[in-house]
C-alpha positions in Angstrom: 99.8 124.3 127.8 97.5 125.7 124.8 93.8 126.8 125.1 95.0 125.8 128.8 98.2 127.0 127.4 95.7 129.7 125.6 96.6 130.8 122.2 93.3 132.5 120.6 90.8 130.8 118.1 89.9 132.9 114.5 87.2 135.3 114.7 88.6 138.2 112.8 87.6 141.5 113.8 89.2 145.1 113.7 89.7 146.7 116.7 91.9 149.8 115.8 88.9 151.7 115.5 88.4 151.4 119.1 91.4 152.7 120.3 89.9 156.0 121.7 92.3 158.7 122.8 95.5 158.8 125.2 95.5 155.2 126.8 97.4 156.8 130.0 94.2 159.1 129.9 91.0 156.7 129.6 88.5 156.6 131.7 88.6 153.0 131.4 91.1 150.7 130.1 90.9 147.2 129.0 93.5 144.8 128.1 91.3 141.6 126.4 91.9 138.6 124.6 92.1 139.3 120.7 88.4 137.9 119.1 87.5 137.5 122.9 84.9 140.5 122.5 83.2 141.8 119.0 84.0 144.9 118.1 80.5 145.9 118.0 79.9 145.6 121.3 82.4 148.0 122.3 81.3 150.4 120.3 77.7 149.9 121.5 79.0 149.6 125.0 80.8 153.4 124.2 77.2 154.6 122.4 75.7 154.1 125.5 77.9 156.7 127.8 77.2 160.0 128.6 80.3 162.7 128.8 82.4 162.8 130.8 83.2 159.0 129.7 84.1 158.8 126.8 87.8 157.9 126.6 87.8 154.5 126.6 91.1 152.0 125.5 89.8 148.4 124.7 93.5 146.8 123.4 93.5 143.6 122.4 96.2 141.3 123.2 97.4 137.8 121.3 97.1 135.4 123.8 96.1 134.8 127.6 99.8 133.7 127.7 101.3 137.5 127.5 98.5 139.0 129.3 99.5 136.8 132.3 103.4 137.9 131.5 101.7 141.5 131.2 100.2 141.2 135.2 103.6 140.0 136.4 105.4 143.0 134.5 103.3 145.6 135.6 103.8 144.0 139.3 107.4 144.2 139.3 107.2 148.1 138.5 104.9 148.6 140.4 106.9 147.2 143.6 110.0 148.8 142.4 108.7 152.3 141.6 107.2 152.0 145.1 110.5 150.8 147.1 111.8 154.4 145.0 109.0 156.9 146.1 106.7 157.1 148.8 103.7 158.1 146.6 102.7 155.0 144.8 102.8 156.6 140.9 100.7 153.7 139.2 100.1 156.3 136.4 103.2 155.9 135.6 103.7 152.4 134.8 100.3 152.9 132.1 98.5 150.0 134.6 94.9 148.8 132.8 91.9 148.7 135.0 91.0 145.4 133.6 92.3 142.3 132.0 91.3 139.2 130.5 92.9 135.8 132.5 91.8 132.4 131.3 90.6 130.3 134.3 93.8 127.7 134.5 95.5 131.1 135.3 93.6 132.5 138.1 95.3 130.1 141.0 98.7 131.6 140.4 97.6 135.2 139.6 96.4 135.2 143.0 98.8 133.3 144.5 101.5 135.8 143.1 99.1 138.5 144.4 99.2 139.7 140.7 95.6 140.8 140.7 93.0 142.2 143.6 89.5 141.0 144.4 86.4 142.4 143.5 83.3 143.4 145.4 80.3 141.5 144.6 78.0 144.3 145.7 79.3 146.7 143.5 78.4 144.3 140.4 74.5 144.2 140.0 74.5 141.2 137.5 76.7 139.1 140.0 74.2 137.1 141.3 72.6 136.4 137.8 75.6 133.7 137.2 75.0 130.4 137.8 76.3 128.3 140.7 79.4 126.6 138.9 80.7 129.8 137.7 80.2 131.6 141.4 82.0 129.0 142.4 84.8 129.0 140.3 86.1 132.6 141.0 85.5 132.2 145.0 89.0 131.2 145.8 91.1 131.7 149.3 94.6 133.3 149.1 96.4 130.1 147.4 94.0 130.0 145.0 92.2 127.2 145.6 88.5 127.1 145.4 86.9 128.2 148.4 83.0 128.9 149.4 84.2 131.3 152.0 87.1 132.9 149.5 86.8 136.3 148.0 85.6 137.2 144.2 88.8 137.0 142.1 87.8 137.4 138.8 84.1 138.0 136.7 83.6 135.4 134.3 82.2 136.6 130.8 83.3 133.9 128.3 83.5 130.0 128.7 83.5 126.5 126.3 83.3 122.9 126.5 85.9 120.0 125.7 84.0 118.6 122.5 84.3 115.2 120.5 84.5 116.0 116.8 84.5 113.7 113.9 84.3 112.9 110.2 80.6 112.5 109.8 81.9 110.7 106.3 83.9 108.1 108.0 81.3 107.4 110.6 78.4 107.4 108.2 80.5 104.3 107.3 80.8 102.9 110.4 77.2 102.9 111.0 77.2 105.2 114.6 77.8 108.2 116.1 80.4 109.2 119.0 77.9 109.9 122.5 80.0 109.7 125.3 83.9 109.2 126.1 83.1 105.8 126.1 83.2 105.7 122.0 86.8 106.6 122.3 87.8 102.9 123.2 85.9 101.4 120.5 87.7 98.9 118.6 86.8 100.2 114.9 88.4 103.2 116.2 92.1 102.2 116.7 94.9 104.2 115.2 92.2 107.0 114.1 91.6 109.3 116.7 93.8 112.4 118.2 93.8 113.7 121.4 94.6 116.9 123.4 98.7 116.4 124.7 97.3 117.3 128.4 97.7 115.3 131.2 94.2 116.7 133.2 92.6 116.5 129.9 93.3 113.1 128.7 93.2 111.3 132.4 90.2 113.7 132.9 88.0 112.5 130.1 88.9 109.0 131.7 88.0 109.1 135.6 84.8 110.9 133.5 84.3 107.0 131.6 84.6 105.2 135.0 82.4 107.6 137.2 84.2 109.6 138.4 85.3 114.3 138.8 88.0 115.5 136.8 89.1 116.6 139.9 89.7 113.7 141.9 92.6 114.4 143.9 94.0 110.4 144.6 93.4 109.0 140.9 95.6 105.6 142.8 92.4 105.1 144.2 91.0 105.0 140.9 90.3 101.2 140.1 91.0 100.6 136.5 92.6 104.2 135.9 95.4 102.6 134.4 94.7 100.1 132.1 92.2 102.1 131.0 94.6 104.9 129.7 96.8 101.9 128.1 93.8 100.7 126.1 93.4 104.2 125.3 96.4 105.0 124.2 96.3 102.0 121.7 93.6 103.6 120.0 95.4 107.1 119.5 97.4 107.9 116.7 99.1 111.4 118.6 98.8 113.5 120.8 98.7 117.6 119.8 96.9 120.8 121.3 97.8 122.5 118.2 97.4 120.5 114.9 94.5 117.6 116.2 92.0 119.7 113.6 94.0 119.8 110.6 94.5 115.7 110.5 90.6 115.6 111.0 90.5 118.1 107.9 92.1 116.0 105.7 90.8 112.6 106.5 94.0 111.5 108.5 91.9 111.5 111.6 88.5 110.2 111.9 88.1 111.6 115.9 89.8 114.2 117.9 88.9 115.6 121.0 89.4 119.6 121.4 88.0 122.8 122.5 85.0 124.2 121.7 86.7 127.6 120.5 88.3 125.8 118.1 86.1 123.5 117.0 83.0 125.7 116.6 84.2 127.7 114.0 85.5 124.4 111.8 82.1 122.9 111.5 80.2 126.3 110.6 82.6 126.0 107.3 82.7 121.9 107.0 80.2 119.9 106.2 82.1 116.8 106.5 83.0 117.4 110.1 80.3 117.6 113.2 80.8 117.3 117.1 79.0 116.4 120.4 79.5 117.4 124.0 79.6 113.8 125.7 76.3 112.9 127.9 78.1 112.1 130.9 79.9 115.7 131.1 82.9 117.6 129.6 85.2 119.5 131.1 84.6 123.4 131.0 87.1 126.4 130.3 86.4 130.1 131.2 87.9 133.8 130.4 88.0 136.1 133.0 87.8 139.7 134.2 90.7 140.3 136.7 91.8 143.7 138.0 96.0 144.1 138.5 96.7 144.4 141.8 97.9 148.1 141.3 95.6 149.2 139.2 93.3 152.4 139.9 89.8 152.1 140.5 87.8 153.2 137.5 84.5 154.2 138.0 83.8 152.4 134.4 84.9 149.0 135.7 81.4 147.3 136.9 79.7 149.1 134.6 81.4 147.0 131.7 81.4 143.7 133.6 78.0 144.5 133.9 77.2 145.4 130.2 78.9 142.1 129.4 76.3 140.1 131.6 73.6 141.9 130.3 71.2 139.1 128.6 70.8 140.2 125.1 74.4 141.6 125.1 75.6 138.1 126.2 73.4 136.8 123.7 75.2 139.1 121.2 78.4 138.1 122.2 77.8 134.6 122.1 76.5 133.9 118.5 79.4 136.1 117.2 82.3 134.8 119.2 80.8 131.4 119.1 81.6 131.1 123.2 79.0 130.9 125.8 78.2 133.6 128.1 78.3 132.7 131.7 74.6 133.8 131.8 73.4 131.8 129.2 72.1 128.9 131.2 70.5 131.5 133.4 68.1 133.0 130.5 64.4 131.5 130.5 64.4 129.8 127.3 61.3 131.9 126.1 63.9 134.8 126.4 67.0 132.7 124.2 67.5 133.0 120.2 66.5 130.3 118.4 70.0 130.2 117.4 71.1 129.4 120.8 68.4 127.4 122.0 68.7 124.9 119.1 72.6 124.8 119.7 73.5 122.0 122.1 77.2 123.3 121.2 77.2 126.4 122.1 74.3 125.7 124.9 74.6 122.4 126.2 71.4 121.1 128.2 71.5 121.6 131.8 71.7 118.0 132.6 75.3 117.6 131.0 76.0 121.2 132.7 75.7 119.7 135.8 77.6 116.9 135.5 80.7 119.0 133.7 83.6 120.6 136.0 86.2 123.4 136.0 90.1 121.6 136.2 90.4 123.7 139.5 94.1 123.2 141.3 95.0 120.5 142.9 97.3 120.0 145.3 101.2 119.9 144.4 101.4 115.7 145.5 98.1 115.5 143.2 99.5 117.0 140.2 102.4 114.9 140.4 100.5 111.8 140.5 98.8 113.0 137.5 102.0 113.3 135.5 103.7 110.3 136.0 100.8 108.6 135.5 100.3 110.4 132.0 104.3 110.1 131.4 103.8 106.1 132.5 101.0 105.7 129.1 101.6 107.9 126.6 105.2 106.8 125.5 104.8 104.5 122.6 102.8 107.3 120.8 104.8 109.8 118.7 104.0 113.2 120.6 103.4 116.3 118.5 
């Protein structure tokens, strides 16, 4: 798995700077996603506090890969250092009070009762999120979604799957990619790559023929199949790590990708552009999560909330080049031009609402999905 798999994009920043003090001593300590949050806004965030909190620890971590490994180590000490004494010594084990968790992570972080839920009263910028995103950290003790499940995590960061493609090459072909529907073009075969993931390839797919990213009996599906085969014939591999750099160089005329990735390309080449398709994308997410042994910090909300705050978010947005979960939220009289006039970085509402979270699926589901994705992909040399 990579951006669902999670290794960072390239927005460089320093954040030594930031490093306040004794981390065992902070008043609040936060173990992000390297790039996930601009240094300036820390600093801003740390302007705006009155003694005694000042000690703050923002650290920022490579990828959403270790910080999960980081929630299962702290977890095992915890539970061991707690078998040993009878006073629970979380000081100890140097536990942060908050941690960033990409979305495809949150079903087993709760499952493996890794992190604790938060309360939505003590956030005062919970109910400016929209709908989809409410909905996406509401999950019952397995992790699934659930209306009637407690908060498990406060989005602050999410992104599209995008279509890019060599506006050279197309300018040649005489059209534009729209929709997922382009993909099985004919003038396309043997020129496009595509993400090596099973709910993102079959998803973009049950998105051609009508139907959720999420359906949970794709047999059902008529045409699923030979869809994916006719596919398949168009692609010329499958990566989640290298489908930009072909496009760079011409070897590629299409890929399909992630918006963190992708953004940041086409701000430096001309020769590349992308599109969210019309009939809906799938959408990823980073998360605030608190460890499960972690300490309350009196500091916690009031950063959650500072992150949801609308001209921080806007901040945040234009130099991360990631939405803010409140951006679709915003009257447009209230948005930057450079947002508004961004159908990448802001999509319209109308293909927001047709876009879904990959939320779990059952265990009989998932394995459906990959010997369906195992049963396609094999003539294609797999990066």
């Amino acid at each position: 798995m990579k951006r669902r798999n999670f290794l960072t994009g390239a927005v460089a920043i320093t954040l030594a700077e930031f490093l306040a003090g004794c981390e065992t001593q902070a008043d609040l300590k936060v173990k992000l996603l390297k790039n996930s949050i601009p240094a300036q806004m820390m600093s801003k965030f740390r302007g705006e506090l009155t003694s005694p909190y000042n000690n703050l620890s923002f650290k920022p971590i490579e990828s959403l890969t270790e910080l999960f490994s980081m929630l299962q180590d702290w977890q095992r000490k915890f539970l061991l250092e707690k078998q040993q004494s009878s006073i629970n010594k979380t000081e100890n084990i140097n536990i942060a009070n908050l941690v960033t968790l990409g979305d495809y992570w949150l079903a087993n972080a709760i499952k493996q009762e890794l992190i604790q839920p938060f309360n939505s009263e003590s956030l005062s910028g919970w109910n400016k999120l929209p709908e989809k995103w409410l909905e996406l950290v509401k999950r019952n003790n397995l992790g699934y979604v659930d209306p009637q499940g407690k908060i498990w995590a406060a989005p602050y960061q999410w992104g599209t799957t995008l279509i890019a493609y060599r506006v050279d090459k197309f300018k040649t072909l005489g059209w534009q990619p729209k929709d997922w529907s382009d993909l099985w073009r004919s003038d396309l075969k043997g020129n496009i790559s595509l993400l090596n993931q099973a709910r993102e390839v079959i998803g973009l797919t049950l998105k051609k023929l009508g139907k959720s990213y999420n359906t949970e009996d794709i047999g059902q599906v008529e045409n699923l199949k030979s869809e994916l085969v006719q596919l398949n014939q168009q692609v010329k591999f499958y990566s989640s790590d290298n489908y930009l750099q072909s496009l760079v160089i011409g070897d590629t005329w299409l890929a399909v990708g992630w918006s963190k990735d992708i953004l940041p390309l086409i701000r430096k080449r001309q020769k590349i552009a992308a599109v969210v398709p019309l009939s809906g994308t799938a959408l990823w997410a980073n998360l605030w999560v608190k460890p499960a042994a972690s300490a309350n910090a009196s500091l916690t909300e009031k950063w959650i909330d500072f992150c949801w705050r609308p001209q921080i978010a806007q901040q945040m947005s234009l130099l991360t080049q990631t939405s803010s979960p409140i951006l679709p939220e915003i009257n447009s009289m209230e948005l930057r031009s450079k947002i508004k006039n961004d159908p990448l970085l802001l999509p319209s509402q109308e293909i927001i609402e047709k876009s879904e979270f990959l939320t779990p699926l059952a265990d009989s589901t998932i394995q459906q999905y990959l010997k369906l994705w195992q049963d396609i992909r094999q003539p294609v040399y797999i990066q």
